[in-house]
C-alpha positions in Angstrom: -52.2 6.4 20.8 -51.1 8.6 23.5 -51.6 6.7 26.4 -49.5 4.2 25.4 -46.5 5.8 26.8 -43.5 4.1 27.8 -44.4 5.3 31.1 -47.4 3.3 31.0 -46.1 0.1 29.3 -43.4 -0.4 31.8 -45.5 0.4 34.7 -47.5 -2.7 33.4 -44.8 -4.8 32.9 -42.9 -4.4 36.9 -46.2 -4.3 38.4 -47.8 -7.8 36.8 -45.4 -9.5 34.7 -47.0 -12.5 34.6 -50.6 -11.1 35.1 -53.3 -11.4 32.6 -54.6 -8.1 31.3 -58.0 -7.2 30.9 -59.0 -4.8 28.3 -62.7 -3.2 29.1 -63.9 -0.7 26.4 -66.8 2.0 27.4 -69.1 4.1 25.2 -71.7 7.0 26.2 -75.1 5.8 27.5 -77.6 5.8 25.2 -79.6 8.7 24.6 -82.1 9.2 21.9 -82.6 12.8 21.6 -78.6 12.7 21.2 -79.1 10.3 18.6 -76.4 8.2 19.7 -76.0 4.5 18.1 -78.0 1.0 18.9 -76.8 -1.5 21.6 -75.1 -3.1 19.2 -72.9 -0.4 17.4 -71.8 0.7 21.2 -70.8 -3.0 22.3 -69.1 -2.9 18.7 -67.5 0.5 19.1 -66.3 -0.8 23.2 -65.0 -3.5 21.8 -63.0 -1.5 18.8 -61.5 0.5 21.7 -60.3 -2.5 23.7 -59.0 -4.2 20.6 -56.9 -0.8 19.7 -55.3 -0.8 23.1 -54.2 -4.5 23.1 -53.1 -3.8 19.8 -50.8 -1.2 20.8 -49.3 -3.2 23.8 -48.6 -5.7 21.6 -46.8 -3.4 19.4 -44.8 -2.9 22.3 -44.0 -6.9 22.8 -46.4 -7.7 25.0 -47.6 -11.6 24.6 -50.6 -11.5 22.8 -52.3 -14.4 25.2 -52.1 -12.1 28.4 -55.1 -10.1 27.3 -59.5 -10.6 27.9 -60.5 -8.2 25.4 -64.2 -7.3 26.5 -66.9 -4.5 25.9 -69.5 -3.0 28.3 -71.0 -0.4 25.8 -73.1 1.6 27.3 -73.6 0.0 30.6 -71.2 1.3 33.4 -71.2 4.9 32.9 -69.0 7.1 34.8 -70.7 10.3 34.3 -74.4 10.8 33.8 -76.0 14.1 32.4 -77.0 15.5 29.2 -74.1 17.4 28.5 -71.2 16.8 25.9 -68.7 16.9 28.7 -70.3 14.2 30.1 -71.0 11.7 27.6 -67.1 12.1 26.8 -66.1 10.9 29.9 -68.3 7.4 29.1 -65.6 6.8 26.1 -62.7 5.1 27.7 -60.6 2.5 28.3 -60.1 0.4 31.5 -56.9 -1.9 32.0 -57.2 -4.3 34.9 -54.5 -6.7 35.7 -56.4 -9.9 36.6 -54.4 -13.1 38.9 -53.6 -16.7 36.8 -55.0 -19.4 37.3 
């Protein structure tokens, strides 16, 4: 993918070494007269998006135990309106570096 730059896997690497690493995927709200997908295919499709990003950091040796791997579908939209523009900015990915325990 292209956000997994080298850029970005270093930056994640000095800043929290030890850090777990939460993975939070996002879809478009739902709108019927869009004809977007159930509650269930957008928690699916979130949780396809986080799993493809921990995926890729583990390409990039990354412990696989450092990462929560979780899906909010539909429910924390950053943009709300009708428009195509809008509903794209609801599909993403958000990385939060969490403390240990």
């Amino acid at each position: 993918s292209d956000w997994s730059s080298d850029v970005c896997s270093s930056d994640l690497r000095v800043l929290y070494p030890k850090q777990m690493i939460q993975i939070t995927g996002h879809t478009d709200p739902l709108k019927p007269d869009f004809g977007e997908g159930s509650k269930f295919s957008n928690v699916t499709l979130g949780l396809k998006r986080a799993e493809e990003v921990m995926d890729s950091l583990i390409a990039l040796d990354f412990s696989p135990g450092r990462f929560i791997v979780v899906s909010r579908g539909a429910k924390d939209p950053v943009a709300v309106g009708g428009e195509q523009k809008d509903l794209e900015k609801n599909r993403r990915v958000e990385i939060i570096s969490t403390p240990n325990e």
